[in-house]
N, C-alpha and C positions, 0 to 999 in steps of 0.2 A: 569426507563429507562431499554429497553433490546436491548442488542445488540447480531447480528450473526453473528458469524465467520466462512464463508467458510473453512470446512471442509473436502476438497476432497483430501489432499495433503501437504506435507508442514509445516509452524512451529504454526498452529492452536492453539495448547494447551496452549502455551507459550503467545500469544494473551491473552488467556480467563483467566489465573492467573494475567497478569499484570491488567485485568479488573474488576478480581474480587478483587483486592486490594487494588483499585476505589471505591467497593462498589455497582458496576455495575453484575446483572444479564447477563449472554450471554446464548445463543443456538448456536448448531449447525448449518450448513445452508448445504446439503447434496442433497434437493430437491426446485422447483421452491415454493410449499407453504410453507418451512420453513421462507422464506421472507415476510411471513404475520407476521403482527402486531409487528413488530422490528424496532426501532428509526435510526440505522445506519447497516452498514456493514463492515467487516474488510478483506479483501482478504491478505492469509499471503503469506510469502516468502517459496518457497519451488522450484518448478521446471516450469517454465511455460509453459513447451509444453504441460506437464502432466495438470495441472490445467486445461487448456485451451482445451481437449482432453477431461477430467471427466465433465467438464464443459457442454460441447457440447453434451456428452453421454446421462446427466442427464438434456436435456432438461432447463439449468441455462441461457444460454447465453441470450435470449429475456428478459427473466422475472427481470436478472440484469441489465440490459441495459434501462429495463422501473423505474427498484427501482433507479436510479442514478438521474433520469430526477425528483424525488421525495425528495429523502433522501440521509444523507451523507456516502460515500464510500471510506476508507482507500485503499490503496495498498501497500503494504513495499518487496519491493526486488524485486521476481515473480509476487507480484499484483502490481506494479508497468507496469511493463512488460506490463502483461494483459490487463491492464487499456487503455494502451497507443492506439496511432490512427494508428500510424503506428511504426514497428521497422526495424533496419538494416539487411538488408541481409538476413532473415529469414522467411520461410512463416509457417505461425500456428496462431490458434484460437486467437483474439482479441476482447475484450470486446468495443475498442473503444469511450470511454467515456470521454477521454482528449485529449485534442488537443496538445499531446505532441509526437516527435521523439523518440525511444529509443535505446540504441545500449546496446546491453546484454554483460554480461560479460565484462565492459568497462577497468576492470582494471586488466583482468586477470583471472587464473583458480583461482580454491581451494587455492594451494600452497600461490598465490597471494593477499590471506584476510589481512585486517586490522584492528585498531583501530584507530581511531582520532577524535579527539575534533575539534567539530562543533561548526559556531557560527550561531544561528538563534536567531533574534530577535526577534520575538514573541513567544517565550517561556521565554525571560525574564530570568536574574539571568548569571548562572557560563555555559561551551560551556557545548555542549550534547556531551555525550558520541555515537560517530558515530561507530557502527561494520556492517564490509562490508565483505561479503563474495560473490564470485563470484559476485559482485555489475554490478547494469547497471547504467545510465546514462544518462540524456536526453539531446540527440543533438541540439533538435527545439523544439520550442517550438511556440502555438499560442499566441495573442496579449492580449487574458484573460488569460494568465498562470499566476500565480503571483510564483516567485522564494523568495523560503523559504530561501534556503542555497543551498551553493559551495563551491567547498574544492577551496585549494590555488593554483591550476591549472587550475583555472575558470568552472572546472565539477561542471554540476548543479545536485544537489542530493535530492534535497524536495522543492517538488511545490504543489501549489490548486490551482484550477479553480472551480470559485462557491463552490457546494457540494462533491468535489471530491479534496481529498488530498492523493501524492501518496511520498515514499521517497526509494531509494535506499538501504539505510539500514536499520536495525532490531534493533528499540526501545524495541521490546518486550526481546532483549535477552544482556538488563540492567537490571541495580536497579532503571532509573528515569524513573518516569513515565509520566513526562511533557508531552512527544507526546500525550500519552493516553489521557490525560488532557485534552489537545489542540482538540483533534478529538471531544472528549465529550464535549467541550464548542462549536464547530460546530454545532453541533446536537440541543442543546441547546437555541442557537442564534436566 
């Protein structure tokens, strides 16, 4: 199995250790034929104007847009963002790919990050460890979203639809690597 991880921006690298700790091969994904011959794709958290801006540059947005309708695509924080069909109040590059609301920054600047214990059920076992930094948020959501988890103010934070799983916060910047897990049994399935 190889997986890419959009590399234009963002916490990419962080991605590729929790992967390689898997046991799983990654590349980088930088251009539209780095998406040849890769089983999934991971768009990490970093900025999503920016993303979304290098994205567009490098000629990514078509060619992701057609590997979605194929293969499975993570989003965590910014690819969350990106993924999404529509977001609040903001206009900038979207990938489009989920039929989900997003509203950026739902819970605050920088200052405003946390940590809390999630419960999602299909990861099974003790909560995930949830770190949110500048997190968003999915306001709406379509009638194929299926919701992962929601913190205890009802914000929904991790949903898939089909091949596309996206989550508000950054599994890559724990020690579990259930998410990872979860994605690569996607692929798998």
């Amino acid at each position: 199995m190889k997986i890419g991880v959009l590399a234009l921006q963002g916490a990419f690298i962080e991605h590729q250790k929790m992967l390689a700790g898997l046991h799983v091969k990654t590349i980088d994904v930088r251009l539209p034929e780095h998406l040849e011959n890769i089983d999934g794709l991971v768009i990490p958290g970093g900025e999503s104007t920016t993303i979304g801006k290098l994205a567009d540059a490098y000629n990514l947005i078509e060619p992701i847009q057609a590997f979605a309708k194929k293969r499975p695509i993570w989003g965590t924080c910014a690819g969350m963002i990106f993924m999404a069909k529509k977001i609040d109040h903001v206009d900038q590059q979207l990938l489009k790919i989920m039929d989900i609301q997003v509203q950026r920054n739902a819970f605050g600047r920088q200052v405003d990050s946390f940590l809390t214990s999630l419960d999602i059920p299909d990861l099974k076992g003790e909560p995930f460890p949830g770190v949110f930094i500048r997190a968003p948020a999915v306001v709406n959501c379509g009638s194929d979203v299926q919701i992962l988890s929601r913190l205890p103010d009802n914000s929904i934070v991790a949903v898939k639809e089909k091949n596309c799983l996206a989550t508000a916060f950054h599994p890559e910047l724990t020690d579990d690597n259930r998410f990872h897990q979860f994605f690569l049994d996607m692929i798998t399935a």
